[in-house]
CHARMM internal coordinates of N, CA and C (Angstrom, degrees):
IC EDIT
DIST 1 N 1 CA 1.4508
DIST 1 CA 1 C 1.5295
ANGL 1 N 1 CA 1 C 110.77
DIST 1 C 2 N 1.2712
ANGL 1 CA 1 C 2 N 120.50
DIHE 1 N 1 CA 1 C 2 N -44.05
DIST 2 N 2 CA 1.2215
ANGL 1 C 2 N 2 CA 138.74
DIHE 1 CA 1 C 2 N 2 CA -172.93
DIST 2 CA 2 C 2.0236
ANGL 2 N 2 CA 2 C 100.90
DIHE 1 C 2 N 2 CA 2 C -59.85
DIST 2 C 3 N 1.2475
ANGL 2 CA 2 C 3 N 106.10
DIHE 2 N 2 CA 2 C 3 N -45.04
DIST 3 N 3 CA 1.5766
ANGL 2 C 3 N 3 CA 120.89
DIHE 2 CA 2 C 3 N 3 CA -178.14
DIST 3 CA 3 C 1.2276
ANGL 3 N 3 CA 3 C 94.75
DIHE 2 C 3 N 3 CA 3 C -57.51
DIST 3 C 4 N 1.2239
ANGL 3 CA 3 C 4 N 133.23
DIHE 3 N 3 CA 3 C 4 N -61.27
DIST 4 N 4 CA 1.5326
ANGL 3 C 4 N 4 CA 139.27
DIHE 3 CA 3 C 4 N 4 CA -136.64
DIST 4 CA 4 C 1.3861
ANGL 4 N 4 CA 4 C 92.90
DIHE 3 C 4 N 4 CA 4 C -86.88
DIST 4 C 5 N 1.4297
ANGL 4 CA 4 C 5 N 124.56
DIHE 4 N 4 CA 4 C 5 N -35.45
DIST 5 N 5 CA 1.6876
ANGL 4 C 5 N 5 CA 119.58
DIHE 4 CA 4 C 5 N 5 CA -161.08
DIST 5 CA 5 C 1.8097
ANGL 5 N 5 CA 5 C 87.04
DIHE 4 C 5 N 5 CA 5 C -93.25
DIST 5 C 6 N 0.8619
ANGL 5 CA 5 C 6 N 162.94
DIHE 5 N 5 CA 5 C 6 N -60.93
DIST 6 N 6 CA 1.5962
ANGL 5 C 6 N 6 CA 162.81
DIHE 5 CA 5 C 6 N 6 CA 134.58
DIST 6 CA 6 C 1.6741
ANGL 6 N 6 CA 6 C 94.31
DIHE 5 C 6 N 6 CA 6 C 0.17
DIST 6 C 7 N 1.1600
ANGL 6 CA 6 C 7 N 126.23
DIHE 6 N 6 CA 6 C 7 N -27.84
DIST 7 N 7 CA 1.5399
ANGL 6 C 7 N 7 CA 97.27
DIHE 6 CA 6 C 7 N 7 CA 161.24
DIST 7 CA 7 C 1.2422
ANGL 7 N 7 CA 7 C 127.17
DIHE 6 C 7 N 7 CA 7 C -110.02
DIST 7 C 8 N 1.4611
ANGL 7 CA 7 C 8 N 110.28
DIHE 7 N 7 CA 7 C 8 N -13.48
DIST 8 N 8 CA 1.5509
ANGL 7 C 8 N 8 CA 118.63
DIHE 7 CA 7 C 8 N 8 CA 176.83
DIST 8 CA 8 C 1.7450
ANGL 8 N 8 CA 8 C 107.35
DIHE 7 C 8 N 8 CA 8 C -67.08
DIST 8 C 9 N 0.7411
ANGL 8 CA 8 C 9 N 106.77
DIHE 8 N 8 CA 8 C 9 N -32.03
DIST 9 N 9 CA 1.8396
ANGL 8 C 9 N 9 CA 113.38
DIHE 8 CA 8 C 9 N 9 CA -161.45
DIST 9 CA 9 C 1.4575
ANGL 9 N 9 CA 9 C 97.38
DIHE 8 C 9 N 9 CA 9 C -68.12
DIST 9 C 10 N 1.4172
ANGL 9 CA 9 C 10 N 128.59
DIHE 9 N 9 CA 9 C 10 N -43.44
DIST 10 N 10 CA 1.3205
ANGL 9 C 10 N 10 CA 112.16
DIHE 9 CA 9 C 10 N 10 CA 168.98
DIST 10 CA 10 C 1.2744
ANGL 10 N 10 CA 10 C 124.67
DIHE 9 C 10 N 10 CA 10 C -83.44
DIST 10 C 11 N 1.3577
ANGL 10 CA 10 C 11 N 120.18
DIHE 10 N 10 CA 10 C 11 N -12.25
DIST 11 N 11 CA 1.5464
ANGL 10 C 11 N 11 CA 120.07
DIHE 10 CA 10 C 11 N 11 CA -179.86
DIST 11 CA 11 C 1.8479
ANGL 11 N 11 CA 11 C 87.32
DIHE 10 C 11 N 11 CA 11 C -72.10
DIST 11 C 12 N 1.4164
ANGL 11 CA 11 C 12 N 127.13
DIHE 11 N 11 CA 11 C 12 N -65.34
DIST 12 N 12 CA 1.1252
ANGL 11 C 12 N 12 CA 132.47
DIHE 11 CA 11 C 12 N 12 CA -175.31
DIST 12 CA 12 C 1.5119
ANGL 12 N 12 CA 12 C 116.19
DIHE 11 C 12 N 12 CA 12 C -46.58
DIST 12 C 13 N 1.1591
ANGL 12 CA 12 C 13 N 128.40
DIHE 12 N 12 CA 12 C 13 N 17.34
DIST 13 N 13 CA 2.0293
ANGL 12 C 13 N 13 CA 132.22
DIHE 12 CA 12 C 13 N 13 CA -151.14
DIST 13 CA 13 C 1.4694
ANGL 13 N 13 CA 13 C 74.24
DIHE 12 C 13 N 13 CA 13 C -134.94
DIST 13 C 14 N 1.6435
ANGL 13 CA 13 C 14 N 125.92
DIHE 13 N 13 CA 13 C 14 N -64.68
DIST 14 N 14 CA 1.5970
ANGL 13 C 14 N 14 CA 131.11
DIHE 13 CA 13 C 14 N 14 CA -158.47
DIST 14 CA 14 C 1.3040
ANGL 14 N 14 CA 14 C 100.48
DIHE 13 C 14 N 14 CA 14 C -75.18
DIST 14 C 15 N 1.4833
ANGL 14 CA 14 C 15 N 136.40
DIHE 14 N 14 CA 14 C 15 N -39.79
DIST 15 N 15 CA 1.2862
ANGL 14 C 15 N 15 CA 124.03
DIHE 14 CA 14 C 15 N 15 CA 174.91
DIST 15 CA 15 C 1.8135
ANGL 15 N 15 CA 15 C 129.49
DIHE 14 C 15 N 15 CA 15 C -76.07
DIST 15 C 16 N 1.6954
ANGL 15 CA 15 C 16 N 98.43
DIHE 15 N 15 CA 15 C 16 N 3.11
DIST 16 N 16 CA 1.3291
ANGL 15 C 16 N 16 CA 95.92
DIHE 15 CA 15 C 16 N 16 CA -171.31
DIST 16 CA 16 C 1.8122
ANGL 16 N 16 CA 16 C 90.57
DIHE 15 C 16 N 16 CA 16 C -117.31
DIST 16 C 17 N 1.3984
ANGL 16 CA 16 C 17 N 128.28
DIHE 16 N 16 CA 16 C 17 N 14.42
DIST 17 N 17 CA 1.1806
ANGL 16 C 17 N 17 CA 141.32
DIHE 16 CA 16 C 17 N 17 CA -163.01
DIST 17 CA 17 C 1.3040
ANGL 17 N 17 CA 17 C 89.88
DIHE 16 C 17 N 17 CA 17 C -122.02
DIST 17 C 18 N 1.4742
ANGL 17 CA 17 C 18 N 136.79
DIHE 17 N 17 CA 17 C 18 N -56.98
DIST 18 N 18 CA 1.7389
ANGL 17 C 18 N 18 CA 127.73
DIHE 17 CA 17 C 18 N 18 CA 179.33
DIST 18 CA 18 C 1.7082
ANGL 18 N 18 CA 18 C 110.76
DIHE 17 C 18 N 18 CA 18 C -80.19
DIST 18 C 19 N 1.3396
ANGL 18 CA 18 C 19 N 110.46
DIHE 18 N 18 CA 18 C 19 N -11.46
DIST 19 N 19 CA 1.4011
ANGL 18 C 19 N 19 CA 103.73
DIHE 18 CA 18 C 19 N 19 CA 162.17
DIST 19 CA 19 C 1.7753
ANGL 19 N 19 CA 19 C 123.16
DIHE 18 C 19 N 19 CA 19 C -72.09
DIST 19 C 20 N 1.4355
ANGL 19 CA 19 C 20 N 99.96
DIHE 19 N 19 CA 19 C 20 N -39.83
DIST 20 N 20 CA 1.4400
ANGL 19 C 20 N 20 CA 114.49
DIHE 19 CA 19 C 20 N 20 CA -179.92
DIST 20 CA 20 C 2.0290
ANGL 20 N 20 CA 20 C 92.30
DIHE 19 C 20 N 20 CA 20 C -76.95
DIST 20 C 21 N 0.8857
ANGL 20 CA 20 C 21 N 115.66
DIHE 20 N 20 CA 20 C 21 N -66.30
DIST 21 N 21 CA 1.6460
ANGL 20 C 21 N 21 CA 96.09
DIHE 20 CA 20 C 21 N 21 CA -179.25
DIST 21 CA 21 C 1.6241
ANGL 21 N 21 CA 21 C 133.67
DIHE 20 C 21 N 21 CA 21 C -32.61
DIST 21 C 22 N 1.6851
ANGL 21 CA 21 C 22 N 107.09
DIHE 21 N 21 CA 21 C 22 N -42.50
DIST 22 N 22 CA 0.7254
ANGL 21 C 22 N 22 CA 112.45
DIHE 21 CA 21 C 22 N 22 CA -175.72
DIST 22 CA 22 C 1.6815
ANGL 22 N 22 CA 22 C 121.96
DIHE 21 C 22 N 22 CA 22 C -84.48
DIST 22 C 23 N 1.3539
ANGL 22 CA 22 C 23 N 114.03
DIHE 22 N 22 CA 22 C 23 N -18.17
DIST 23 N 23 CA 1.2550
ANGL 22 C 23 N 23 CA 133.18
DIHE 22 CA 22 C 23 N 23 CA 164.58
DIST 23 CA 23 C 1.6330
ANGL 23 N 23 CA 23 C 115.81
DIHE 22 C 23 N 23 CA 23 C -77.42
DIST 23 C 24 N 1.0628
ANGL 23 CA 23 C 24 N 125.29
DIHE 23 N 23 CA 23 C 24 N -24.74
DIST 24 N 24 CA 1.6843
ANGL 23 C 24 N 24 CA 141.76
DIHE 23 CA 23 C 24 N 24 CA 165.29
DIST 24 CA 24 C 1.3993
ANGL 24 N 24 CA 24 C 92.74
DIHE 23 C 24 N 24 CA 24 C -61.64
DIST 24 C 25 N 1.7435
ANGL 24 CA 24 C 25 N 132.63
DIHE 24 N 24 CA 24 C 25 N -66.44
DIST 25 N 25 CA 1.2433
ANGL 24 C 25 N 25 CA 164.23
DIHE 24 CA 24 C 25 N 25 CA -141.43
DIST 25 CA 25 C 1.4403
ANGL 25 N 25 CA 25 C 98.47
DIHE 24 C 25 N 25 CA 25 C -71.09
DIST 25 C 26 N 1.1554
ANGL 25 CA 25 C 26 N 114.31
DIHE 25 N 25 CA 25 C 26 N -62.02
DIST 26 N 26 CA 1.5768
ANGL 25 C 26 N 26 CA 127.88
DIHE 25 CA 25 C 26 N 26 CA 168.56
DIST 26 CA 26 C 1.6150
ANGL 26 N 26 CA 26 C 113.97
DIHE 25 C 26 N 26 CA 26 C -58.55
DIST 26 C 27 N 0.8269
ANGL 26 CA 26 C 27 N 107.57
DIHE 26 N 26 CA 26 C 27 N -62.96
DIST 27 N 27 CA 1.9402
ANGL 26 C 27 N 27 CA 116.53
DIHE 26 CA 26 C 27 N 27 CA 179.77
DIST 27 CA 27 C 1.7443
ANGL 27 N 27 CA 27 C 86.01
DIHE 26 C 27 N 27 CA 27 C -56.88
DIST 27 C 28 N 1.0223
ANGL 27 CA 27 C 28 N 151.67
DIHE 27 N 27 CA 27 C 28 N -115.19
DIST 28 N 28 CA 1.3157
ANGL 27 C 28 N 28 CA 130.07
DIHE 27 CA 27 C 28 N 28 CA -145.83
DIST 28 CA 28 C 0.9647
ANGL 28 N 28 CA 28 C 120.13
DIHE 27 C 28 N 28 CA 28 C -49.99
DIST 28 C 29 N 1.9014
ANGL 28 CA 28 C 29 N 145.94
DIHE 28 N 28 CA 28 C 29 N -49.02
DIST 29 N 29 CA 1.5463
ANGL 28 C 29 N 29 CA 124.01
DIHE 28 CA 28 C 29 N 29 CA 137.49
DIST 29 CA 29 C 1.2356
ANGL 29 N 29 CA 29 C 111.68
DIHE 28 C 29 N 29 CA 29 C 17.07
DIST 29 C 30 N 1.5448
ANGL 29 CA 29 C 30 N 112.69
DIHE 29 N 29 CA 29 C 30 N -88.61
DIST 30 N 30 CA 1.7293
ANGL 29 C 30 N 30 CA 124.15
DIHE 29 CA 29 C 30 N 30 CA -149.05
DIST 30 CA 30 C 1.8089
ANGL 30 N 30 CA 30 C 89.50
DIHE 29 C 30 N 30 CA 30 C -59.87
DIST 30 C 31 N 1.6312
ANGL 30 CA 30 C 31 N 117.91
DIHE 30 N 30 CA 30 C 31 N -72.59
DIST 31 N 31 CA 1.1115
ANGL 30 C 31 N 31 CA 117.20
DIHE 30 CA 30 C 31 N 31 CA -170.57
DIST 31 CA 31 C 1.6592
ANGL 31 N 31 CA 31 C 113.70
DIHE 30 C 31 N 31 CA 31 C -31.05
DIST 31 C 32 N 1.5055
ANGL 31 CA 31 C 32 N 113.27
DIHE 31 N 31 CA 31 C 32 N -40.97
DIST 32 N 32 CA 1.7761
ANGL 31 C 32 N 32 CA 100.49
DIHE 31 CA 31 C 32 N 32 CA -157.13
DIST 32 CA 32 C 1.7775
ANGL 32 N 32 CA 32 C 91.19
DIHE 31 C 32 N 32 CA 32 C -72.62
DIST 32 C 33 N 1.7094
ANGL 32 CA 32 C 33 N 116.86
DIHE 32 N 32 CA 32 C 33 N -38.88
DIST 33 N 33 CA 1.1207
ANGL 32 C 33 N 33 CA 110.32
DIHE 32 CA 32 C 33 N 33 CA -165.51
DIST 33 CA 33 C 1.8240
ANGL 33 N 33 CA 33 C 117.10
DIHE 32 C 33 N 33 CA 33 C -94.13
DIST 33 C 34 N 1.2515
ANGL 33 CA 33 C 34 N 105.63
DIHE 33 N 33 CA 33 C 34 N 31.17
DIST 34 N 34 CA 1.3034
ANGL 33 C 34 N 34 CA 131.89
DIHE 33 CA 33 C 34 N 34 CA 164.68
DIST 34 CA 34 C 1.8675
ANGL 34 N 34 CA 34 C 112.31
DIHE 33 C 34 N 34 CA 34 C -39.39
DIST 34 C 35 N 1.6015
ANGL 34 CA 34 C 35 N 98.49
DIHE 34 N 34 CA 34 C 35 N -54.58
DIST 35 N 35 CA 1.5605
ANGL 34 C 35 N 35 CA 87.55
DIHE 34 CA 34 C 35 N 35 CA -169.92
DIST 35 CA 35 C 1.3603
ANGL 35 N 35 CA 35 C 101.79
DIHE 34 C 35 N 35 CA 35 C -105.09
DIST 35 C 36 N 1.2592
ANGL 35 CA 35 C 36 N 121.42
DIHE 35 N 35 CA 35 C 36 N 8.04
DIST 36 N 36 CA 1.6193
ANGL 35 C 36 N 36 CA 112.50
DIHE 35 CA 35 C 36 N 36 CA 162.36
DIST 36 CA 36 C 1.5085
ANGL 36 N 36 CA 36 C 126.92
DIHE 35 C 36 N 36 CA 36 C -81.00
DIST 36 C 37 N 1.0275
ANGL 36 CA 36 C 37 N 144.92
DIHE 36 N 36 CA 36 C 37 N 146.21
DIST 37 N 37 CA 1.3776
ANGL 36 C 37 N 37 CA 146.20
DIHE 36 CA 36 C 37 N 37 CA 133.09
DIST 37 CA 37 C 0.9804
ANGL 37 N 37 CA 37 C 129.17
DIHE 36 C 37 N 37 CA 37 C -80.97
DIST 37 C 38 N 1.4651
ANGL 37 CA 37 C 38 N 135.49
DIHE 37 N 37 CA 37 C 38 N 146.81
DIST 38 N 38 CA 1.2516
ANGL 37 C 38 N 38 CA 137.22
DIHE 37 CA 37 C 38 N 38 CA -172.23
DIST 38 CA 38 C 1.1758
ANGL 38 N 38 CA 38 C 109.19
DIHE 37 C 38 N 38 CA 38 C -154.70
DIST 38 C 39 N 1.3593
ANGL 38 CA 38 C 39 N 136.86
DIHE 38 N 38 CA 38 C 39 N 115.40
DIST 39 N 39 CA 1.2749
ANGL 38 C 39 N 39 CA 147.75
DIHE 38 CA 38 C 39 N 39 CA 156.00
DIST 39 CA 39 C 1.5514
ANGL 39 N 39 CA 39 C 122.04
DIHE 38 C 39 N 39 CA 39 C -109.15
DIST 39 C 40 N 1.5882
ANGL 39 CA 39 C 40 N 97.41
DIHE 39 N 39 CA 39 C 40 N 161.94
DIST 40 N 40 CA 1.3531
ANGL 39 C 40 N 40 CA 97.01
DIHE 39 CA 39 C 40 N 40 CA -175.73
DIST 40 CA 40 C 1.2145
ANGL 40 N 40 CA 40 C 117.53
DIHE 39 C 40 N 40 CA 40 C -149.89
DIST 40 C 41 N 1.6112
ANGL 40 CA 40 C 41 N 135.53
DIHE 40 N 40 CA 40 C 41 N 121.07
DIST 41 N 41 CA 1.0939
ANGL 40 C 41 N 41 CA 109.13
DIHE 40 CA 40 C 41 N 41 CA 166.46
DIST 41 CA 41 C 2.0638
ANGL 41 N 41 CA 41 C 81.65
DIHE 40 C 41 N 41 CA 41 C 177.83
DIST 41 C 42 N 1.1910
ANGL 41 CA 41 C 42 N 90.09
DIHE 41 N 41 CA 41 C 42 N -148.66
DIST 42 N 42 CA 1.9926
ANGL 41 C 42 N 42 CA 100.32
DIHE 41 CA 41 C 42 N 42 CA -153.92
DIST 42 CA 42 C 1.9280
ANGL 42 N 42 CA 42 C 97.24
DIHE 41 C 42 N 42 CA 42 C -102.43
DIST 42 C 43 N 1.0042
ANGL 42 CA 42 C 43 N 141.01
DIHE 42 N 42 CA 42 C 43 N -169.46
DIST 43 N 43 CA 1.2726
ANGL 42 C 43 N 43 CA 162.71
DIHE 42 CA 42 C 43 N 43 CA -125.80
DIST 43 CA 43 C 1.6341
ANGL 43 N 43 CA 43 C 113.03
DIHE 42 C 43 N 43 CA 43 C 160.73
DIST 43 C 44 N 1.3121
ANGL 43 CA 43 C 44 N 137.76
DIHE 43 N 43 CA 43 C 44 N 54.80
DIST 44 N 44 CA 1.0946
ANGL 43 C 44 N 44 CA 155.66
DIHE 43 CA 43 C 44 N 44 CA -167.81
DIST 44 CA 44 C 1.3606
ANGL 44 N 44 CA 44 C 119.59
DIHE 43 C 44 N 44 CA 44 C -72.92
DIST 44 C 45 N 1.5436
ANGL 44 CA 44 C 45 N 135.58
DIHE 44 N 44 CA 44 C 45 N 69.91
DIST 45 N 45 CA 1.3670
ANGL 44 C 45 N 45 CA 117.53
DIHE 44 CA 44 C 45 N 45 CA -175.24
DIST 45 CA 45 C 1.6507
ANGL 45 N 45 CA 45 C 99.48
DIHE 44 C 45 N 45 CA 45 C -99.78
DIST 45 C 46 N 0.9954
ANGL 45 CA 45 C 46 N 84.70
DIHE 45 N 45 CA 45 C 46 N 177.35
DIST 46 N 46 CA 2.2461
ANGL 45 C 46 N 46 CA 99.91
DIHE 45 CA 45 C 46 N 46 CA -171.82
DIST 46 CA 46 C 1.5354
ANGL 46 N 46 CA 46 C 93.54
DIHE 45 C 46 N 46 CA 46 C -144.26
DIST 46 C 47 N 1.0997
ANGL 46 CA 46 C 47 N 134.93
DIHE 46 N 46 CA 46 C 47 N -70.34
DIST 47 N 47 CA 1.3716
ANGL 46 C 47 N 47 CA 144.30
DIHE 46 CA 46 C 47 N 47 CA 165.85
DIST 47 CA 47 C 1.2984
ANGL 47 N 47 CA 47 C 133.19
DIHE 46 C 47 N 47 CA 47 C -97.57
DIST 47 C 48 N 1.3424
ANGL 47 CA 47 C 48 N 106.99
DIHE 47 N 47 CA 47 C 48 N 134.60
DIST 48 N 48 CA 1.6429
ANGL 47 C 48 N 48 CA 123.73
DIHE 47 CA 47 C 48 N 48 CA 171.90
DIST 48 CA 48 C 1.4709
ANGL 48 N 48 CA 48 C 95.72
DIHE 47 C 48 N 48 CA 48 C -134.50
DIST 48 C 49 N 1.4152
ANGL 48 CA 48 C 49 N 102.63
DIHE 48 N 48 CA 48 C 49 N 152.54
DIST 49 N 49 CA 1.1806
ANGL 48 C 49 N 49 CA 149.83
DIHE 48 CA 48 C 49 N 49 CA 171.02
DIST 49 CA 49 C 1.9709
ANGL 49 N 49 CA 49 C 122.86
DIHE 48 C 49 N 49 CA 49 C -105.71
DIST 49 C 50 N 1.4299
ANGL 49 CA 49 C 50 N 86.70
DIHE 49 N 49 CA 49 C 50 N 75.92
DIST 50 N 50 CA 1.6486
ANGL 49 C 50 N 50 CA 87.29
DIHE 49 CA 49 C 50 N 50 CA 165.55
DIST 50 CA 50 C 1.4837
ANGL 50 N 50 CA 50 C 136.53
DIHE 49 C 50 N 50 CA 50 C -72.85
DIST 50 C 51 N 1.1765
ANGL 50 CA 50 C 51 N 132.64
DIHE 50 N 50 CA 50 C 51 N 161.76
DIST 51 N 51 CA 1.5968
ANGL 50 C 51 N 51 CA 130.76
DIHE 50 CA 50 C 51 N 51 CA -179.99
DIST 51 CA 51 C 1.3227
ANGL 51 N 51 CA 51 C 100.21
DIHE 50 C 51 N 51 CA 51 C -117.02
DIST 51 C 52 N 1.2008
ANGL 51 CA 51 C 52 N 116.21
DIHE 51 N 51 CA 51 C 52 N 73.58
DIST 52 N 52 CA 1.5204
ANGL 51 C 52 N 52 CA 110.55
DIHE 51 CA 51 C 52 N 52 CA 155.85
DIST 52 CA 52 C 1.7070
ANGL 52 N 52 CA 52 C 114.71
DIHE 51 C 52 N 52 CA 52 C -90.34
DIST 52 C 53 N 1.3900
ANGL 52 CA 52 C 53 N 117.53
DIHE 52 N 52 CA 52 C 53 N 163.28
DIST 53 N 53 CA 1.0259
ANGL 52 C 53 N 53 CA 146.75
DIHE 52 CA 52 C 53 N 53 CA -168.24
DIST 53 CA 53 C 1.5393
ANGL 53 N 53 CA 53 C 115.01
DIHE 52 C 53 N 53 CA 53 C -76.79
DIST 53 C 54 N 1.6023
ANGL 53 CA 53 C 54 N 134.11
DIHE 53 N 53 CA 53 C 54 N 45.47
DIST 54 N 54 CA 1.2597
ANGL 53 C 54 N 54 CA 117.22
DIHE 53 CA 53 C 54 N 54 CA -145.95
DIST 54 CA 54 C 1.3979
ANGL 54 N 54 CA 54 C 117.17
DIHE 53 C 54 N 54 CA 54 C 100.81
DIST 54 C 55 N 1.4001
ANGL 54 CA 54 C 55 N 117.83
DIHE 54 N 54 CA 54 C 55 N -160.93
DIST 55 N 55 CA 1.4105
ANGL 54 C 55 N 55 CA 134.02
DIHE 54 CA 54 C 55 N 55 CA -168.90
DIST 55 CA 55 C 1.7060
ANGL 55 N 55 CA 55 C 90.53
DIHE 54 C 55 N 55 CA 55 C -113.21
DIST 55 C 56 N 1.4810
ANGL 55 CA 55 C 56 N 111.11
DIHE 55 N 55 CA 55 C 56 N 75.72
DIST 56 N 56 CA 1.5231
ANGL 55 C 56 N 56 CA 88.39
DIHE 55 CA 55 C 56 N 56 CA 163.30
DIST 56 CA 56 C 1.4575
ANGL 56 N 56 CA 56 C 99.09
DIHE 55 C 56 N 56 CA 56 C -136.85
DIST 56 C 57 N 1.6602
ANGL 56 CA 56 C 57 N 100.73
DIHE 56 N 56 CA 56 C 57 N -176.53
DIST 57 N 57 CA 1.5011
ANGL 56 C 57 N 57 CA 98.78
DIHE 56 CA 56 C 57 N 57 CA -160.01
DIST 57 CA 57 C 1.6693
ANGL 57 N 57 CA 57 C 127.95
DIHE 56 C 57 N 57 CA 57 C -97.80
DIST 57 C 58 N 1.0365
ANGL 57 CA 57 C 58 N 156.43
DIHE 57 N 57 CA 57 C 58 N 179.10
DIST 58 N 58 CA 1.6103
ANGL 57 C 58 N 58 CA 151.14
DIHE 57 CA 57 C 58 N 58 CA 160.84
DIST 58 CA 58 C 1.6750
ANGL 58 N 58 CA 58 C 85.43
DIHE 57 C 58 N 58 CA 58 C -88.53
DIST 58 C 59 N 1.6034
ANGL 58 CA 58 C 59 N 96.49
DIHE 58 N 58 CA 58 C 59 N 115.07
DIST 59 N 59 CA 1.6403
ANGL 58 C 59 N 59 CA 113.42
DIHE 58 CA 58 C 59 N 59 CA 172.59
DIST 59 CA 59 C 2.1356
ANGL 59 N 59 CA 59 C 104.16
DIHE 58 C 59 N 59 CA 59 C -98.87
DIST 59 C 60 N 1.2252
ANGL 59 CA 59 C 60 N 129.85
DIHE 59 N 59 CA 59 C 60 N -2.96
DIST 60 N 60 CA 1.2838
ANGL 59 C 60 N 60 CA 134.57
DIHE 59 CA 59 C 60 N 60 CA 163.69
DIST 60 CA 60 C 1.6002
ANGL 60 N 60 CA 60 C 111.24
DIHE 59 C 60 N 60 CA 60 C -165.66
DIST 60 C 61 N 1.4906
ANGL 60 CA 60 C 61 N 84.43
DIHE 60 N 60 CA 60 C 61 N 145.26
DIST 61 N 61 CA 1.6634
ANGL 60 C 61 N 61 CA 97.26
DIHE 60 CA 60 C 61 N 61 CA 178.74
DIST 61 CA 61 C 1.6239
ANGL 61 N 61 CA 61 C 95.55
DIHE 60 C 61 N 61 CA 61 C -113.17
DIST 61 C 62 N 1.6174
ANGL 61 CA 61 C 62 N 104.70
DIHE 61 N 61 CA 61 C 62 N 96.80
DIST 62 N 62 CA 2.0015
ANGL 61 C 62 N 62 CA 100.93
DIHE 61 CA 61 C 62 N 62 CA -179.80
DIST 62 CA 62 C 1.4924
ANGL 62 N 62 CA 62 C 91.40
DIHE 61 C 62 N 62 CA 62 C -69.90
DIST 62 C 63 N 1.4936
ANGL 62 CA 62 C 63 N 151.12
DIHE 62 N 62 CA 62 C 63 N -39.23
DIST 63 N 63 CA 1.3837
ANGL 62 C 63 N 63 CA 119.85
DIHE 62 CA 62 C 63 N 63 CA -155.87
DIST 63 CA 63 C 1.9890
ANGL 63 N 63 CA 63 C 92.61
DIHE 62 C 63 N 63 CA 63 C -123.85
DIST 63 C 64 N 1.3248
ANGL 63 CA 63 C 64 N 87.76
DIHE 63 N 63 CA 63 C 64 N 156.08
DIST 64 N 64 CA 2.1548
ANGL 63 C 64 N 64 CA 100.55
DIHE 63 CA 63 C 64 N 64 CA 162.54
DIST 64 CA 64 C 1.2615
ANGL 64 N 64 CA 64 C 91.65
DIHE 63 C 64 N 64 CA 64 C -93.16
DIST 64 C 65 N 1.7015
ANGL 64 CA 64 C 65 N 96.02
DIHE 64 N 64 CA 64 C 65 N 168.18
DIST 65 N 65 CA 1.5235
ANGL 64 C 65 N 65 CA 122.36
DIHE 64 CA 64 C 65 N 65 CA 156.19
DIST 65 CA 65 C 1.6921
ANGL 65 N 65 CA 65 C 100.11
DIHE 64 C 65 N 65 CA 65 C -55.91
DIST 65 C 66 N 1.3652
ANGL 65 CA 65 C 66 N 99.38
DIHE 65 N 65 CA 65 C 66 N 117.26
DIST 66 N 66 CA 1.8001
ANGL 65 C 66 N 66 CA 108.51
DIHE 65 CA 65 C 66 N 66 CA 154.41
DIST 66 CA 66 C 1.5863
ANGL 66 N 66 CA 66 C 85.45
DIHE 65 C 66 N 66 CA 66 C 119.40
DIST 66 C 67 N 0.9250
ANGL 66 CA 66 C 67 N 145.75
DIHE 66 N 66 CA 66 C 67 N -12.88
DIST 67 N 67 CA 1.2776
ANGL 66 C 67 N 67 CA 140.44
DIHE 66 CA 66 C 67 N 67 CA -170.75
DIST 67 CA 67 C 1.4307
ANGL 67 N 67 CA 67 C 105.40
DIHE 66 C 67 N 67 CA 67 C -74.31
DIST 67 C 68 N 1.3625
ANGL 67 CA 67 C 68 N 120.28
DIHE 67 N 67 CA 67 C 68 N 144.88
DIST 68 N 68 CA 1.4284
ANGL 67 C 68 N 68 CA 134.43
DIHE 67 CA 67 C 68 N 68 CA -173.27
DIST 68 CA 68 C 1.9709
ANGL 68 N 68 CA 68 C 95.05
DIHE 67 C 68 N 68 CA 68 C -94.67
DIST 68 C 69 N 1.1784
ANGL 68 CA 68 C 69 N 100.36
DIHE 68 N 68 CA 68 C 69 N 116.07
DIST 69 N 69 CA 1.7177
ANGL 68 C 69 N 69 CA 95.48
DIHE 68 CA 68 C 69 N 69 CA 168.72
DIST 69 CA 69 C 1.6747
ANGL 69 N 69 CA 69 C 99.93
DIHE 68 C 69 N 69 CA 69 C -134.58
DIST 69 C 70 N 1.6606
ANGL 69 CA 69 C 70 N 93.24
DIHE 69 N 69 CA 69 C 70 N 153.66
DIST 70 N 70 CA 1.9616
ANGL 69 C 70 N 70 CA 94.21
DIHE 69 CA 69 C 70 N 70 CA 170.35
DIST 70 CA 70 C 1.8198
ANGL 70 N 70 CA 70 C 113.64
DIHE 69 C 70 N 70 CA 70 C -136.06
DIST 70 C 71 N 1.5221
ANGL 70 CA 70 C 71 N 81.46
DIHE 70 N 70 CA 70 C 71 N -178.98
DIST 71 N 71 CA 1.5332
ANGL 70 C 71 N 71 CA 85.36
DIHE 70 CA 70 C 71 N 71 CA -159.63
DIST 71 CA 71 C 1.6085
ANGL 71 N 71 CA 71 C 148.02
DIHE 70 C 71 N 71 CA 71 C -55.10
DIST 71 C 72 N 1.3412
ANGL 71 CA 71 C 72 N 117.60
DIHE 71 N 71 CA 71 C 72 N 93.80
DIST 72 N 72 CA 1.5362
ANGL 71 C 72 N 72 CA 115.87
DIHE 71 CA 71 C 72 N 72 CA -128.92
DIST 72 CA 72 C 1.3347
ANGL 72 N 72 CA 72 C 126.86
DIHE 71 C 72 N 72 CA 72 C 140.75
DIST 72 C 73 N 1.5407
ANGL 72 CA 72 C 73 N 100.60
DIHE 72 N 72 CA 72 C 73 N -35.28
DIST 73 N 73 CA 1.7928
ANGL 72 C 73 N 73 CA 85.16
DIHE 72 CA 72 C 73 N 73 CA -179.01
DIST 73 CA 73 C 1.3995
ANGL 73 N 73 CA 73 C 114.03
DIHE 72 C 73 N 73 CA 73 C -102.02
DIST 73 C 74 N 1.4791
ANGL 73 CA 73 C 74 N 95.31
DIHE 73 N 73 CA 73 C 74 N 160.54
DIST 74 N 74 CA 1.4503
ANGL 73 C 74 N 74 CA 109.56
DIHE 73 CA 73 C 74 N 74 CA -162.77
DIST 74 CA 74 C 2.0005
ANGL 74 N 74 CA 74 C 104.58
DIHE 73 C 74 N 74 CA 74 C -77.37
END
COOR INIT
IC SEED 1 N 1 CA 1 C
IC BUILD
């Protein structure tokens, strides 16, 4: 008994030492990334609804799917 508790006490010292690290580890994480946001995920359309004038046609497509455009361009 005496053997077994002489080895637990340090396994039990290292597991209560990477718990506290890793919980220290996390709490400053969150703090540094406090004023960031970060999301992630897709933008999924299937349908749009244009206002054209009648039956007429799209004479240019300036951007593809994936293209970065901003506010303003034609």
């Amino acid at each position: 008994m005496k053997q077994k508790l002489r080895f637990m006490i340090p396994v039990v010292i290292v597991v209560a030492l990477l718990a506290a690290g890793v919980w220290a580890w996390q709490r400053s994480r969150a703090a540094s990334d406090a004023r960031w946001l970060t999301l992630h995920g897709n933008v999924d359309i299937r349908q749009i609804s244009l206002a054209f004038a009648g039956s007429e046609r799209v004479a240019e497509m300036r951007a593809e799917e994936g293209d970065k455009v901003v506010a303003g361009q034609v």
